[in-house]
RODO-2510 file (C-alpha; in nm, 4 decimals, decimal comma):
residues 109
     n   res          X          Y          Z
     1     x    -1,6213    -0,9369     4,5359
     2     x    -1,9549    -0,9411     4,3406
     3     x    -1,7462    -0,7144     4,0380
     4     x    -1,5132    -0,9962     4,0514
     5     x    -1,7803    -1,2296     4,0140
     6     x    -1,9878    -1,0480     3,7420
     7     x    -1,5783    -1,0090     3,4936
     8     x    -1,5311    -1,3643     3,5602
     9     x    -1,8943    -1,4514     3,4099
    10     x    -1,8736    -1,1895     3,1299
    11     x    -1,5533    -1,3417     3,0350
    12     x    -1,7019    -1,6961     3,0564
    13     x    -2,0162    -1,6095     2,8547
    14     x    -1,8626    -1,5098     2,5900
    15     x    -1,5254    -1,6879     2,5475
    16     x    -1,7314    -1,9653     2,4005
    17     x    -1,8638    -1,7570     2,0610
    18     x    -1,5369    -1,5806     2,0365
    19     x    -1,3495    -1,9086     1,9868
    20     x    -1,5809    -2,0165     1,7922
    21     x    -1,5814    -1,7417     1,5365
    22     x    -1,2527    -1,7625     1,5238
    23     x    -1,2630    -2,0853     1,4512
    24     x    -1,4824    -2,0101     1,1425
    25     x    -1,2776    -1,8003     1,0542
    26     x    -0,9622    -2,0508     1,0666
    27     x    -1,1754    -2,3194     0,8669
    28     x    -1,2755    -2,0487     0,5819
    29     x    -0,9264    -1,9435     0,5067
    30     x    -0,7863    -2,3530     0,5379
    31     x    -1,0834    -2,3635     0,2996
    32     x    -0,9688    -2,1143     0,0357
    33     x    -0,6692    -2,2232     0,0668
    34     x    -0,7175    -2,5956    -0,0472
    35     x    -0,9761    -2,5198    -0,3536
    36     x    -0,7584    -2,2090    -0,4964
    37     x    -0,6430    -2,4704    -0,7515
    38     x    -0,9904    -2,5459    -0,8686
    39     x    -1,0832    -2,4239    -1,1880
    40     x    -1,4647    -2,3646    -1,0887
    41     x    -1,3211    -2,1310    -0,8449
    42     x    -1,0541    -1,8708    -1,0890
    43     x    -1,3989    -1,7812    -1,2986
    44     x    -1,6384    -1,6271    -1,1180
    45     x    -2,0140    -1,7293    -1,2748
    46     x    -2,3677    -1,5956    -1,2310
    47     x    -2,3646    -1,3197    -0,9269
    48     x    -2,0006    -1,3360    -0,8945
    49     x    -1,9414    -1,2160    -1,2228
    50     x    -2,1750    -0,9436    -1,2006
    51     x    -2,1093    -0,8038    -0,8491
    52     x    -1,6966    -0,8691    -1,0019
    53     x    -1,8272    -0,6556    -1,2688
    54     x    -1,9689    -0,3452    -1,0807
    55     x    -1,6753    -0,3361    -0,8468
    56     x    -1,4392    -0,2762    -1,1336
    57     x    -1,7215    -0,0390    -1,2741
    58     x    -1,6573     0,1629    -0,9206
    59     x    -1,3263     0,0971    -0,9252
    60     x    -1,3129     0,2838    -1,2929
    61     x    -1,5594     0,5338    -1,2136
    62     x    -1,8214     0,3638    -1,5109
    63     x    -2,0688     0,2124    -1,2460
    64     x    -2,3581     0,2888    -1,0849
    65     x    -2,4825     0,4092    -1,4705
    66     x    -2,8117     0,5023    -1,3577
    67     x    -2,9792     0,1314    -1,4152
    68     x    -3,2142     0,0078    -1,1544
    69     x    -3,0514    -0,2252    -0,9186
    70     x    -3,1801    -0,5526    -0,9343
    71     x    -2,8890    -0,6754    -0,7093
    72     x    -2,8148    -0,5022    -0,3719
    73     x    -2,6023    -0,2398    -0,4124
    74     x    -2,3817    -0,2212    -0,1232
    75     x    -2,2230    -0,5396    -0,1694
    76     x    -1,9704    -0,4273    -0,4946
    77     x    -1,8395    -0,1179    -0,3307
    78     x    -1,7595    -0,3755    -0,0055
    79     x    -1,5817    -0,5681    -0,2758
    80     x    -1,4433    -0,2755    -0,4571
    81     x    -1,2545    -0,1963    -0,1687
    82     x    -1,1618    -0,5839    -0,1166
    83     x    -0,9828    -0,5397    -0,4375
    84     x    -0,8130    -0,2236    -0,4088
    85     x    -0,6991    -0,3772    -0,1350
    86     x    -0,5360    -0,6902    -0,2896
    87     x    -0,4940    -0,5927    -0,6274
    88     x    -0,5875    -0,9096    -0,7657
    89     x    -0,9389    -1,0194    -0,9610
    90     x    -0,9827    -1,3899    -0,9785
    91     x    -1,1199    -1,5477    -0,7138
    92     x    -1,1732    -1,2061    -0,5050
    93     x    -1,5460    -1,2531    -0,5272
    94     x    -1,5582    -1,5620    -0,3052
    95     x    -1,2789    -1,4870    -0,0647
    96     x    -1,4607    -1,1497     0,0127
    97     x    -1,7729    -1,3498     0,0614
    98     x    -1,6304    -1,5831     0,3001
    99     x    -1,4424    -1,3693     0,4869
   100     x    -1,7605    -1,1628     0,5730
   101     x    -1,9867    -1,4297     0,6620
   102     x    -1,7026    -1,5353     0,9264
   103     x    -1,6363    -1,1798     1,0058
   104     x    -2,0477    -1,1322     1,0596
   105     x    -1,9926    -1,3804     1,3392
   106     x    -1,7996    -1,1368     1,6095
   107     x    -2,1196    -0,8775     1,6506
   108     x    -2,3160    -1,1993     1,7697
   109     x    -2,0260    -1,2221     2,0641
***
C-alpha cells in the first residue's frame, strides 16, 4: 500500500512541470509559426549570423580555423546538426534556439 502511495505522489509531483514544458514547448512552435513571415526574422543579425556562419563552416569542413573563440563553441556544431537535419538556412538560427530553451525545460522535471 505505501508503494502505491509513494507512484501516486511521484506521478503527482511531477505531472505539473511536465505539462508545463510541454506547454512551452506548444507556445514556441505557435510562436515560430506566426512571425515566419517577418522579415527581421529570414536574416539572421549579430550572433545569429555568426554562430549561422560557423555551422556552415562545420558543415563544409572550413571551421574551427584555429581563431580563438570569443563565442562558445559548442553551440554551432548543436546547430550544424539542426541544419543537416532540415536542410534549410534562414531562420534555422532562432528555431534551434527556441527549441532548446523549451527542450532545457524536461531535465528540471
Amino acid at each position: 500500500m505505501a508503494d502505491t502511495q509513494k507512484a501516486e505522489s511521484f506521478q503527482a509531483s511531477y505531472k505539473f512541470p511536465l505539462l508545463a514544458s510541454l506547454l512551452s514547448i506548444v507556445l514556441g512552435l505557435i510562436y515560430l509559426y506566426t512571425i515566419r513571415d517577418v522579415p527581421q526574422f529570414k536574416i539572421p543579425v549579430i550572433d545569429e549570423w555568426s554562430y549561422d556562419d560557423k555551422a556552415q563552416g562545420i558543415l563544409m569542413g572550413t571551421w574551427p580555423s584555429g581563431k580563438v573563440f570569443y563565442q562558445d563553441p559548442l553551440y554551432p556544431y548543436f546547430l550544424a546538426f539542426y541544419l543537416l537535419a532540415h536542410r534549410q538556412r534562414c531562420c534555422c538560427g532562432e528555431g534551434a534556439s527556441s527549441l532548446s530553451r523549451r527542450a532545457s525545460c524536461f531535465p528540471c522535471v
